[in-house]
C-alpha positions as CSV (number, residue, x, y, z in Angstrom):
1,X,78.3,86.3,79.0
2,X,77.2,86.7,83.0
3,X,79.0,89.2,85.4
4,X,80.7,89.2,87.4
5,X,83.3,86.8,85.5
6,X,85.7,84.8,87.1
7,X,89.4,84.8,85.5
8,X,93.0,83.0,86.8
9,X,96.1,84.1,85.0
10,X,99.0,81.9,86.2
11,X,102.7,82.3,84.9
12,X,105.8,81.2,86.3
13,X,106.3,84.2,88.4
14,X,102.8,85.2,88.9
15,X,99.7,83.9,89.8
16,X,96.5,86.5,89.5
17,X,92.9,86.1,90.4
18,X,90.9,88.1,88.4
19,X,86.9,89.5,89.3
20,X,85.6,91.0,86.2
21,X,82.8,93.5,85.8
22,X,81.0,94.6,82.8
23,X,83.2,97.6,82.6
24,X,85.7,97.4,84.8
25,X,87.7,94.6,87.1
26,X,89.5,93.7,90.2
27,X,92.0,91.5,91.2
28,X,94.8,90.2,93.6
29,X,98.3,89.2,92.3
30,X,100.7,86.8,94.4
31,X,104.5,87.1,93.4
32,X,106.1,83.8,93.5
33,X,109.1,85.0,93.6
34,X,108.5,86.6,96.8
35,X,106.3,84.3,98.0
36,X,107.3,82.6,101.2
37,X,104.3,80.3,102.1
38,X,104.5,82.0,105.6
39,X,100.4,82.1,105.9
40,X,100.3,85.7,106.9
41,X,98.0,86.0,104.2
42,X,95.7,83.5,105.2
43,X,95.5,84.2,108.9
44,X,94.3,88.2,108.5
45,X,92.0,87.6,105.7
46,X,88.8,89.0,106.8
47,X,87.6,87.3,104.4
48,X,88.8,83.5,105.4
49,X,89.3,83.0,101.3
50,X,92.8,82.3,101.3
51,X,94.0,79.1,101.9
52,X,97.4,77.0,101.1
53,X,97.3,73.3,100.4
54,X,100.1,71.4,100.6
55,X,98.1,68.1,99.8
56,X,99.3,65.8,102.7
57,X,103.2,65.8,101.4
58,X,105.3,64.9,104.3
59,X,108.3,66.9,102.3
60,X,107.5,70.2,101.6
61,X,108.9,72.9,99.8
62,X,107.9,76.8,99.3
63,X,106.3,76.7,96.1
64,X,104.5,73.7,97.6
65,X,102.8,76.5,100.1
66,X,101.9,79.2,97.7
67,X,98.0,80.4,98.7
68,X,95.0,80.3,96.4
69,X,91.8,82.6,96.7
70,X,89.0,79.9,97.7
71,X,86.3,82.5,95.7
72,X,87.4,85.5,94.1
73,X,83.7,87.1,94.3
74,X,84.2,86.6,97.7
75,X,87.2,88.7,98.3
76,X,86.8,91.8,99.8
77,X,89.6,93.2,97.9
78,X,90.3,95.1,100.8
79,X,93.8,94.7,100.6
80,X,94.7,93.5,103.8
81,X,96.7,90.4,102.8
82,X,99.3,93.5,100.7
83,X,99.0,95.3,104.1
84,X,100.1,92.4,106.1
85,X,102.8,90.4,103.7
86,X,105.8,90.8,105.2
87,X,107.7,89.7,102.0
88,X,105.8,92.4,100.0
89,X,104.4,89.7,97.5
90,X,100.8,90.2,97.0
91,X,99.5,93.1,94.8
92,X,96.2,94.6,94.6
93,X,95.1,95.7,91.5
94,X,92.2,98.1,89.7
95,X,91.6,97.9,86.0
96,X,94.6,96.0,85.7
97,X,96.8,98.7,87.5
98,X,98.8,98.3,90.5
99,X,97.1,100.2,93.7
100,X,100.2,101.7,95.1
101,X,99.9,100.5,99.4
102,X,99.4,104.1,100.5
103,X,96.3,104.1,97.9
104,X,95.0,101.3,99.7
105,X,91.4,102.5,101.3
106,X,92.9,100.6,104.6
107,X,95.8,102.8,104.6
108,X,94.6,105.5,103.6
109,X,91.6,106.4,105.3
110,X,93.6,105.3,108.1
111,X,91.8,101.6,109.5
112,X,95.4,99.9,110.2
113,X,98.0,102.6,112.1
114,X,101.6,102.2,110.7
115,X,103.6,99.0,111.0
116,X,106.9,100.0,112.6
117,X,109.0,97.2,110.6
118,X,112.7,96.5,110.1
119,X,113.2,95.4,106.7
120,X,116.4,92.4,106.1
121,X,117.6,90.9,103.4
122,X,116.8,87.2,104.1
123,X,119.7,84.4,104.0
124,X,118.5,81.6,102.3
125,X,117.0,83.2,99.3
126,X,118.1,86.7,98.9
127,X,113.7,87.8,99.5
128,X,113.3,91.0,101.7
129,X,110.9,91.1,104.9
130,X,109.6,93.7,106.6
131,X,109.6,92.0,110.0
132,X,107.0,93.8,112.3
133,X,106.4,90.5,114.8
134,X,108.0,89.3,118.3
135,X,107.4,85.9,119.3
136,X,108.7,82.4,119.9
137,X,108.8,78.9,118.0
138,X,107.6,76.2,120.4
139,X,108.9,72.8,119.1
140,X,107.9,69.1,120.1
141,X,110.8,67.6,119.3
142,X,109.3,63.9,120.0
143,X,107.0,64.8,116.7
144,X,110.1,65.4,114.6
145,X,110.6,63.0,112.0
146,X,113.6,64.8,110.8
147,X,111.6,65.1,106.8
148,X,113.5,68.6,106.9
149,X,110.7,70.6,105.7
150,X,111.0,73.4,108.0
151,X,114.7,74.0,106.9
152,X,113.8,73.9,103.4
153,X,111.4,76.4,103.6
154,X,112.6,78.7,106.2
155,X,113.3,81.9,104.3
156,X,116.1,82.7,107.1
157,X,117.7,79.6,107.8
158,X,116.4,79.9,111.6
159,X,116.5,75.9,111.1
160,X,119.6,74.6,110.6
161,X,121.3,70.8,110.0
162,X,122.8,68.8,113.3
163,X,121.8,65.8,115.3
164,X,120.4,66.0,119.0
165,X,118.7,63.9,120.7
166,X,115.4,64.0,122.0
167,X,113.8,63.0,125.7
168,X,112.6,59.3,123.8
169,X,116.5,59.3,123.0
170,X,115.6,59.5,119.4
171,X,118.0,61.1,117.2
172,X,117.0,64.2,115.0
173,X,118.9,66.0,112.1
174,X,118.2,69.8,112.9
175,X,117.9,72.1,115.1
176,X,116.6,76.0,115.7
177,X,118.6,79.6,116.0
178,X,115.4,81.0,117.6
179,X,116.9,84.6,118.8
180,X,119.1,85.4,115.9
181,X,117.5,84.5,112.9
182,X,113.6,83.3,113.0
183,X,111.2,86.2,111.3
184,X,107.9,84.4,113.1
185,X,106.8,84.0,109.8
186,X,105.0,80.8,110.6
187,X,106.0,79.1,106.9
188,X,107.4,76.0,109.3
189,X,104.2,75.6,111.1
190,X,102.3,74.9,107.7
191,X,105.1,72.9,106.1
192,X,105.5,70.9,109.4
193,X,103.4,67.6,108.0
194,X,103.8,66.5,112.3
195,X,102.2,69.1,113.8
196,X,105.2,69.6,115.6
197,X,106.2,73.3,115.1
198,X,103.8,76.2,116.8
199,X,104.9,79.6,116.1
200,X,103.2,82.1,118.8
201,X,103.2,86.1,117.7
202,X,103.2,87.8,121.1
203,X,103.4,91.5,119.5
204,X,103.3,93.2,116.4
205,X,104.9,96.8,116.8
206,X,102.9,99.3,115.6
207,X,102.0,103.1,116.1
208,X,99.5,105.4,114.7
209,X,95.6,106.1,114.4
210,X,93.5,103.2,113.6
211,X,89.7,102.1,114.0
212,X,88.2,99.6,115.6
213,X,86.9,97.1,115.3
214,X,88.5,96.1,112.0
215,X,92.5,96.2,113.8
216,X,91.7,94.5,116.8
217,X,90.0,91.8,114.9
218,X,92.8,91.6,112.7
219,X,95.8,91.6,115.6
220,X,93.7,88.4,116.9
221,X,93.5,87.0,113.8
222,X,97.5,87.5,113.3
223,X,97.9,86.2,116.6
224,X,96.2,83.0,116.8
């Protein structure tokens, strides 16, 4: 048998991709429990091997927006992607144990400074975030073809059911709550099949030492 080996353990809560040495292995865990699809993940990977595919449905739900690792002996296994999840659901692991996040080399040796989050109990599904992003949800409602995607999968219920019309005179069946309940999370912008949801991140609050160049590419990553 050739090393490094390849291994994918999927269960109905978990889905783990495995890189395994002669002796000894590495590997990153998503919780789908915790999972929101939000694409956190995927945007600060340094990496660019995690991806979400949603397969060109025009309704889509969270599971539906769960990532994948592209090429596990690609992964850095820098843990970045645990650094960055605001939902806490992506574990790295080392010789099948849990690396604890202030055991993460990033963290510890001090690459990323602190994220100064506030952590909430989300409304639609009872999931935790740790919400470290300002921003704003730009929205062309002439795009909207009311599928409802967005309010599925928003993990707040920032979307919510109505009718309004738009500037074609078009009717559509929700609507947004922008200021008191959107986490920038971005899960709509992925879901959205129209291309009709943009979710800008303006800041991410943070304090404390970090090096360069690694966070500065990563805040543009997270930003883009």
């Amino acid at each position: 048998m050739s090393y490094p080996r390849v291994e994918r353990n999927i269960t109905d809560h978990t889905d783990e991709f495995v890189l395994n040495f002669y002796t000894s292995n590495q590997s990153i865990e998503f919780d789908k429990d915790r999972c929101t699809g939000c694409s956190v993940c995927v945007k600060v990977c340094p990496k660019g091997v995690i991806v979400q595919k949603h397969h060109g449905k025009i309704r889509v739900k969270t599971e539906d927006l769960f990532p994948e690792i592209t090429d596990t002996t690609m992964c850095a296994y820098c843990g970045t992607c645990v650094y960055m999840c605001p939902f806490s659901a992506i574990t790295l692991k080392k010789n099948g144990k849990p690396v604890a996040l202030k055991d993460i080399p990033i963290v510890k040796e001090k690459v990323v400074p602190k994220l100064e989050s506030i952590r909430l109990k989300c409304k639609s599904n009872n999931k935790y975030a740790n919400i470290y992003v300002e921003g704003k949800v730009i929205i062309d409602w002439n795009r909207c073809i009311s599928c409802m995607s967005c309010y599925e999968v928003c993990p707040n219920r920032a979307f919510f059911k109505t009718e309004k019309k738009n500037k074609l005179g078009k009717t559509v069946k929700l609507d947004i709550n922008v200021r008191a309940a959107c986490l920038y999370c971005h899960a709509c912008e992925v879901a959205c099949s129209q291309n009709a949801i943009k979710v800008k991140v303006d800041k991410i609050n943070f304090s404390g030492d970090f090096k360069e160049p690694f966070w500065t590419d990563l805040l543009r990553r997270s930003q883009s």
